[in-house]
C-alpha positions in Angstrom: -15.9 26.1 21.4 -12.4 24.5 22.2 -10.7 23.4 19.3 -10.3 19.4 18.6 -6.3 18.8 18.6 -5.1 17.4 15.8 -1.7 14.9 15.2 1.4 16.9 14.1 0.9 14.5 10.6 -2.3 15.7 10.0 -0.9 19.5 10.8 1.9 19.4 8.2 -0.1 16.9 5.9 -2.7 17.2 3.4 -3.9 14.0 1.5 -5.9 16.6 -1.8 -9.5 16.0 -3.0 -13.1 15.8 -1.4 -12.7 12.2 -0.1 -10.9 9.3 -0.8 -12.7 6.2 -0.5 -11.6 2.5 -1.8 -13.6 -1.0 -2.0 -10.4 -2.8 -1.0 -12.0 -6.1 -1.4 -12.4 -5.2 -4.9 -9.3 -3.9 -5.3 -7.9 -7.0 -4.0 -9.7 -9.4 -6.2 -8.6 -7.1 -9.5 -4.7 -6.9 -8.3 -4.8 -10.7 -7.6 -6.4 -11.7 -10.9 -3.9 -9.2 -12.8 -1.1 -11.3 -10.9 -2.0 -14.4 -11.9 -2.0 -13.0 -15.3 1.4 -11.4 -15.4 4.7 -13.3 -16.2 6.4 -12.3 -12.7 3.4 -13.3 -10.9 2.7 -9.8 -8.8 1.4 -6.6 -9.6 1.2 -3.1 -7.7 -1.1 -0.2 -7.7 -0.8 3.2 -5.8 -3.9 4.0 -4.3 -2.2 7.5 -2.2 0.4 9.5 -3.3 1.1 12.4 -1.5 4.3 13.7 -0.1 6.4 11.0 1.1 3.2 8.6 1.9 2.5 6.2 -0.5 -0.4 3.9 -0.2 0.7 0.7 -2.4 -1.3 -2.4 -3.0 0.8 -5.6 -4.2 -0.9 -8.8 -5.2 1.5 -12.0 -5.5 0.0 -14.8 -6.8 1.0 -18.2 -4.6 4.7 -18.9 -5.4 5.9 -15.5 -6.8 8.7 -13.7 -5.3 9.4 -9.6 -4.5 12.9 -8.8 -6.0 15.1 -7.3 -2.9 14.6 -3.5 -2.7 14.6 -0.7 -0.6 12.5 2.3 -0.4 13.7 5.7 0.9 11.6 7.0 4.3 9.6 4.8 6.4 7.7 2.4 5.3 4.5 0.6 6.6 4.0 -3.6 5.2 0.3 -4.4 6.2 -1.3 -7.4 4.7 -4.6 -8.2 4.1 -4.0 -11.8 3.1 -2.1 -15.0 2.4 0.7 -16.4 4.2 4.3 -14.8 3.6 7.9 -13.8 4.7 9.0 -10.7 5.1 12.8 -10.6 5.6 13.7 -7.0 6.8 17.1 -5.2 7.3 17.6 -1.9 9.1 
């Protein structure tokens, strides 16, 4: 049997436990509803952290603003909703 080849991440790479599964929708839905009930108007929760990957949900309810930071590594901005801008500096 040949053996399946793998991406150098996953060779050097472990994310730890059985299986990690989310129900982001729901996720979603509880981070935006915590937003709209904090004073800055955004929350975040790490769903992955492992090594130098971080898996990082933010919700911002409609007006609220991210502070200006930087993170150290690379770093990966999906979004799942809403419109937005995204200033960016290398």
């Amino acid at each position: 049997m040949e053996e399946q080849k793998q991406p150098q991440y996953l060779k050097t790479h472990r994310i730890p436990g059985a299986h990690l599964a989310f129900l982001l929708q729901e996720e979603e839905e509880a981070q935006l509803e915590n937003a709209r009930a904090s004073k800055s108007g955004r929350t975040a929760k790490t769903l992955i952290k492992d090594g130098q990957l971080r898996l990082t949900l933010v919700a911002m309810r409609e007006g609220a603003e991210m502070r200006k930071h930087s993170v150290d590594g690379p770093a990966s901005v999906p979004v799942l909703a809403r419109d937005h801008a995204l200033p960016i500096r290398r």
